[in-house]
C-alpha positions as CSV (number, residue, x, y, z in Angstrom):
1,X,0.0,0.0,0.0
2,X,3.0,2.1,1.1
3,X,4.3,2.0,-2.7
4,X,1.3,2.7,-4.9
5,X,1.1,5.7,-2.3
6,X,4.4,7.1,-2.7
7,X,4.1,6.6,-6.8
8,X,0.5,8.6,-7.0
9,X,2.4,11.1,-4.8
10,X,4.8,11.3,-8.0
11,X,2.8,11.3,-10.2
12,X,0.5,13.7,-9.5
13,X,3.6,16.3,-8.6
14,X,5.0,15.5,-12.1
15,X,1.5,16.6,-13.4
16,X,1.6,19.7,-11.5
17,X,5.3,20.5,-13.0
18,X,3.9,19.8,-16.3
19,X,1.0,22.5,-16.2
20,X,3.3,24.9,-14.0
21,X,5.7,24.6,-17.3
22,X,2.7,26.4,-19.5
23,X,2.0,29.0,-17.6
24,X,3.6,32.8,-18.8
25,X,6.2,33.8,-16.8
26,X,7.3,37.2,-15.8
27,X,10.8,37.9,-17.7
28,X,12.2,38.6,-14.6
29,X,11.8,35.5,-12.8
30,X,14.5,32.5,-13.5
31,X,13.2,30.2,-16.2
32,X,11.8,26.9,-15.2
33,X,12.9,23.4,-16.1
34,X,12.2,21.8,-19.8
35,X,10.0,18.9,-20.6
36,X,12.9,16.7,-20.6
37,X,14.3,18.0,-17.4
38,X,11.3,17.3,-15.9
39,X,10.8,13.6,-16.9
40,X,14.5,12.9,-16.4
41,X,14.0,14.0,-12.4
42,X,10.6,12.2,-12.6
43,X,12.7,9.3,-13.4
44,X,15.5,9.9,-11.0
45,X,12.4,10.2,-7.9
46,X,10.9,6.9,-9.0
47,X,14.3,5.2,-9.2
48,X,15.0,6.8,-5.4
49,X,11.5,5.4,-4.4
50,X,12.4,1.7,-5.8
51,X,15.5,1.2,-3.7
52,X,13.8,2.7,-1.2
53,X,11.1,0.4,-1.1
54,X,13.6,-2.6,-1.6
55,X,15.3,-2.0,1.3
56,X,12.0,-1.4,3.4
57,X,11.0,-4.8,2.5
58,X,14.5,-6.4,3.0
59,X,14.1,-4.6,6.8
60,X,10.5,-6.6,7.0
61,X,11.8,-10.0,5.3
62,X,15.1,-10.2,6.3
63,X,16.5,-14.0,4.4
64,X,16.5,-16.5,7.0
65,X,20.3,-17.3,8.5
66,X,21.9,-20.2,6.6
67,X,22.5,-22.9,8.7
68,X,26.3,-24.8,8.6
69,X,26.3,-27.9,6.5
70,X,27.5,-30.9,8.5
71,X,30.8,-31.9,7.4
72,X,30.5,-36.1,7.1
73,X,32.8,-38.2,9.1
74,X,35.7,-40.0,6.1
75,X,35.4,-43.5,5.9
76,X,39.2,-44.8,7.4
77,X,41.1,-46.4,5.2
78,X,43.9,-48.2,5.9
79,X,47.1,-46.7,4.8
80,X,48.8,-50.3,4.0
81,X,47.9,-53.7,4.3
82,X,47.8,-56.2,7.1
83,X,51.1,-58.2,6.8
84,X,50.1,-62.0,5.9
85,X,50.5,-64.4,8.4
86,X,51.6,-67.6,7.7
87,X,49.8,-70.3,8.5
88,X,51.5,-72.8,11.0
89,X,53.4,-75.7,9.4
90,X,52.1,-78.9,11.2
91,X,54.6,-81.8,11.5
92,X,53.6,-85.0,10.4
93,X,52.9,-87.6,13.0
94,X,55.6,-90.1,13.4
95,X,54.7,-93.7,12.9
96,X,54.6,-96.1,16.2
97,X,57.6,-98.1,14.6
98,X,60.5,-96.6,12.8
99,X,64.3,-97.4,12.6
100,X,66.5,-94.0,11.8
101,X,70.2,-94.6,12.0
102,X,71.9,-98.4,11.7
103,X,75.2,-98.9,12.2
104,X,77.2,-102.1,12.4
105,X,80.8,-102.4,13.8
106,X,83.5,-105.1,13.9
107,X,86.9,-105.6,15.2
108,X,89.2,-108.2,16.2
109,X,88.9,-109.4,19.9
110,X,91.2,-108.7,22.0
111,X,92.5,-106.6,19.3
112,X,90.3,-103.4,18.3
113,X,92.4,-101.7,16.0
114,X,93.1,-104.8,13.9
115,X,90.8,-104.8,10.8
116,X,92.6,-107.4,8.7
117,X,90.7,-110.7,9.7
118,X,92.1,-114.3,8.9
119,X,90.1,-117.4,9.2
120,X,91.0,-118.4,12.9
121,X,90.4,-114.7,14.1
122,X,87.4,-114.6,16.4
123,X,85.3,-111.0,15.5
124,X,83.1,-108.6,17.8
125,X,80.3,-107.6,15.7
126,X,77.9,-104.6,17.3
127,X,74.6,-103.6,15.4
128,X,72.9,-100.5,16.5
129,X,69.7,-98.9,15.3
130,X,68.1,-95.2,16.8
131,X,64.3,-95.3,17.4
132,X,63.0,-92.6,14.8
133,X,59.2,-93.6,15.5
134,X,57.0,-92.4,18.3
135,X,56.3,-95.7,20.4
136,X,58.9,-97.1,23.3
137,X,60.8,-100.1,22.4
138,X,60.9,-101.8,25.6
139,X,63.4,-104.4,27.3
140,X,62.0,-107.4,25.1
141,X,62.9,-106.3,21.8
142,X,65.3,-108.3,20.0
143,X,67.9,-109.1,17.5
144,X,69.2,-111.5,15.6
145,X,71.4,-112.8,13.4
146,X,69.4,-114.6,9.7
147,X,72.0,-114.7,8.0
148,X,75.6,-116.1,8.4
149,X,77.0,-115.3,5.1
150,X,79.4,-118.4,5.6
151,X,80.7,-117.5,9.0
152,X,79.5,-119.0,12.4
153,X,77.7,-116.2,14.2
154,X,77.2,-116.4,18.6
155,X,74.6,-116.7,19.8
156,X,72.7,-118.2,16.9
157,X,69.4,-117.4,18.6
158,X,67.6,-114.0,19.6
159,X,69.9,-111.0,21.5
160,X,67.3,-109.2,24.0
161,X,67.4,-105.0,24.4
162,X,67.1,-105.2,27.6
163,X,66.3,-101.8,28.6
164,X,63.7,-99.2,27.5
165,X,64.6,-97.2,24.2
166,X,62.9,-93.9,23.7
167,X,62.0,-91.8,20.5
168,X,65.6,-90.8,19.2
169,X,67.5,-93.0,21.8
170,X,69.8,-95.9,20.0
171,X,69.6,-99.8,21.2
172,X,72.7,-101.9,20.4
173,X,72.9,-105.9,20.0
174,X,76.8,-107.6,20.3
175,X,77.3,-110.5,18.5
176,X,80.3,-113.0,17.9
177,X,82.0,-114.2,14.4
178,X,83.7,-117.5,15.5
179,X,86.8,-118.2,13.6
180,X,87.1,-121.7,12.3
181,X,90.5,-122.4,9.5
182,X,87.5,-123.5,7.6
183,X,85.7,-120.3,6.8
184,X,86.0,-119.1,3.3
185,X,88.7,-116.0,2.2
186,X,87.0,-112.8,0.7
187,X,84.2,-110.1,1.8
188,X,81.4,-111.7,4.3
189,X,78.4,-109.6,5.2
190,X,76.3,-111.6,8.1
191,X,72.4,-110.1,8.2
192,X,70.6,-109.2,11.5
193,X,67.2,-107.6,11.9
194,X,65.7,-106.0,14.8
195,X,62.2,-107.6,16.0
196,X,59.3,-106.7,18.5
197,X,58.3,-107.7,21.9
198,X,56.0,-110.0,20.1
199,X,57.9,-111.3,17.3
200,X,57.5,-108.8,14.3
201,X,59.8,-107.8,12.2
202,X,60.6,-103.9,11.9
203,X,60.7,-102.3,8.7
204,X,64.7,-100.6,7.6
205,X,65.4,-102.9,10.5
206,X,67.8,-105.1,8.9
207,X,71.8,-104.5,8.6
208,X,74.7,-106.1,7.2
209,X,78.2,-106.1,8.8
210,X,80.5,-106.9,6.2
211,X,83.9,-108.3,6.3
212,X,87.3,-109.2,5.0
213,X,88.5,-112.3,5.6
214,X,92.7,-112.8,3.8
């Protein structure tokens, strides 16, 4: 209501300018403005009464206050992998029964150093085997001789452990070679294999101690 107001005020003065304009004047009085005078300040009042009004109404609506966007939270990312672990290397289980290391070992009795055997020499022979299985060979495990390769072999029947032999521990069996002057010359390898407490033969359980007989 306030504008339509203020531009009927305007108008009607630019009206009364206009009619002021074709009246005589006295030739001593200052000469009043042209036509185009006139609608050029017109112009210049209406444009004063615009920006007037805008800012009246920007007093009465002032723009609401922005409000701060929320900033989101980043997602973490890891920077560098994990390091992979491994997984555990699992042993495999031993078997119950299983000969590792065998070893045989002869010399001359009464004579260790002596390695040159003729037929009357009587020979120490020592077999040895290491448990490399997970079960206890206990004191009635055995060894003996199944082969005699030619030579007479003591005892001729089974050589007991007599003792408890753990996972990596070694048992050892001594045997005799008997010399006789009729045993043959050359290389002689007598057999002996390890048993059970109940008879069985154990696989890798057999060794040969070989020989020279000049």
């Amino acid at each position: 209501m306030k504008i339509y107001t203020k531009l009927l005020t305007l108008l009607l003065f630019t009206i009364i300018l206009s009619a002021c304009s074709n009246i005589p004047q006295v030739p001593t009085k200052t000469p009043t403005m042209s036509p185009e005078e006139i609608m050029q300040a017109a112009q210049s009042t209406a444009e004063a009464l615009r920006r007037e009004t805008e800012t009246q109404w920007a007093i009465e609506n002032p723009s609401p206050t922005p409000t701060d966007t929320p900033t989101a939270t980043p997602i973490y990312t890891p920077t560098s992998a994990l390091p992979l672990i491994p997984p555990t290397a699992t042993s495999e289980p031993l078997p119950y029964l299983r000969v590792g290391y065998t070893n045989a070992t002869v010399y001359k009795i009464g004579d260790p150093g002596n390695y040159v055997f003729v037929p009357m020499d009587n020979l120490y022979i020592e077999i040895c085997y290491t448990n490399d299985g997970s079960g206890t060979w206990n004191e009635n495990y055995y060894a003996m001789c199944t082969n005699m390769a030619g030579s007479v072999i003591s005892p001729d029947g089974p050589v007991y452990l007599g003792k408890t032999v753990s996972t990596g521990e070694k048992a050892c069996f001594s045997f005799n070679r008997v010399g006789s002057p009729n045993t043959a010359l050359g290389t002689q390898c007598p057999g002996f294999q390890l048993y059970t407490d109940t008879g069985a033969g154990i696989r890798n359980g057999y060794v040969s101690a070989c020989f020279n007989i000049q």
